[in-house]
N, C-alpha and C positions, 0 to 999 in steps of 0.2 A: 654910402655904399662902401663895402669892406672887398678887398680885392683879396682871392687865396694865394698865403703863398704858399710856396713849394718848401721845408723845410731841412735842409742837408745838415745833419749833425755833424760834429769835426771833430777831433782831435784838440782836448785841451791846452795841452802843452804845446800846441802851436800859437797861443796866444802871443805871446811874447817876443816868439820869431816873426809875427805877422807886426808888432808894432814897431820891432826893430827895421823891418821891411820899408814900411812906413815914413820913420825917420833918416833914414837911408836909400830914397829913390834914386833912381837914376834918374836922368835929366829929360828921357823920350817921355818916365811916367810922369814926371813932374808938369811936361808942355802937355803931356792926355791930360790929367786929371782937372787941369785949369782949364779943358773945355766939356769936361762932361760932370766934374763936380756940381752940386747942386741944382738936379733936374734941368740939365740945359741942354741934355737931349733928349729932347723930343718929351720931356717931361716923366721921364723915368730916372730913378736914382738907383748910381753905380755906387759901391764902396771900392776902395781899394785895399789892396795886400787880405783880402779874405780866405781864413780859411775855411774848407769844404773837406768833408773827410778827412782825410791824411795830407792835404796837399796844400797850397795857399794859392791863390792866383791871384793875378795883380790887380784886374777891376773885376765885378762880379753885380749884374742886376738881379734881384729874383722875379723879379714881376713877368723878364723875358728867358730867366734861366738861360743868362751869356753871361760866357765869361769872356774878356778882352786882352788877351795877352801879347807883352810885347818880347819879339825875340831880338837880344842881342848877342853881344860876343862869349858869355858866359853861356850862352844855350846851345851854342855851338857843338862842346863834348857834350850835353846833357840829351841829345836825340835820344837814344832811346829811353831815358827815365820819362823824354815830357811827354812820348806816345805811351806811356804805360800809361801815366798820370792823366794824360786825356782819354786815353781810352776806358779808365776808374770811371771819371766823372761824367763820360757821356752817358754810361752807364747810370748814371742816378741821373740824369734829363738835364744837365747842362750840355748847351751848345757852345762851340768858339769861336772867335774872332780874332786871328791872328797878325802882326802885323812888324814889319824889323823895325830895330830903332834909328834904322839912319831912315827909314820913311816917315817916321811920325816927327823926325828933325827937322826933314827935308819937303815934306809933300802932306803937310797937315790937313791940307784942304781936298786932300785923297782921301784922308785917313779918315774924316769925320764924314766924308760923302758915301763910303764907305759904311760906319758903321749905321749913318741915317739911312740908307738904302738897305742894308741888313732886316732894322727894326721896321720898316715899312713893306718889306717882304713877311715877315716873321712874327708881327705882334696879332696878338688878336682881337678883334672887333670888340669895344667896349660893348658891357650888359644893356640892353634900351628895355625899360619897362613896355611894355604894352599898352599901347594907347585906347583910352574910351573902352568902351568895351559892356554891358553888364555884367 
C-alpha cells in the first residue's frame, strides 16, 4: 500500500543552504534529531533542514505535513519573517510544532510527549481494506 504524499516544490538554490544547515546544527537540533531520526516517532519519518517553497525548516514529515521547529536566540530578531514564513507554508497545508531550545536541552521528555501527543491527535486513521464481502 502506497501512502499520498503532499508535494511542496521549493526553491532550488536553497539546496545548499539547507545542507549547510545540516552540517551546522545547533545542538537543541542535534539532541531532536537523535530521537526522531529514523521512524522513531511513532514510525513516521522527519528530515531535517528541508526546504519547502522559499523557506527551509528544520524537521519536516510529509506523511503529517509538520513541520517541527526550534526557536532559539537567533529567532528572536526574526518574529516577523518566521510569522510570514509560517503563515507562506500553512498556507500550502503544513502545520507546526514549535518549541525553544533551552526546552528541547532541558525537558526532552516534554518535548517528545509533546510531539507524540501532537501526532496522535493529528494523524489519520490508516486505509483497512474491507473485509469478506462478495
Amino acid at each position: 500500500m502506497s501512502t499520498k504524499r503532499n508535494i511542496i516544490s521549493y526553491n532550488r538554490h536553497l539546496k545548499q543552504r539547507a545542507r549547510d544547515l545540516r552540517n551546522n546544527s545547533t545542538l537543541a537540533e542535534v539532541l531532536l534529531w537523535n530521537q526522531i531520526k529514523g521512524r522513531r516517532m511513532q514510525g513516521y519519518q522527519f528530515l531535517r533542514q528541508k526546504p519547502l517553497d522559499n523557506y527551509i525548516v528544520d524537521f519536516f514529515c510529509y506523511e503529517l505535513m509538520l513541520a517541527i521547529e526550534i526557536d532559539g536566540e537567533s529567532h528572536v530578531e526574526k518574529v516577523s519573517y518566521g510569522e510570514k514564513r509560517q503563515r507562506r507554508l500553512e498556507a500550502l497545508g503544513v502545520r507546526f510544532l514549535r518549541f525553544y531550545d533551552r526546552d528541547v536541552k532541558t525537558n526532552m521528555d516534554g518535548v517528545l510527549k509533546r510531539i507524540y501527543s501532537w501526532i496522535e491527535e493529528n494523524k489519520t486513521p490508516p486505509l483497512v481494506p474491507p473485509q469478506g464481502g462478495n
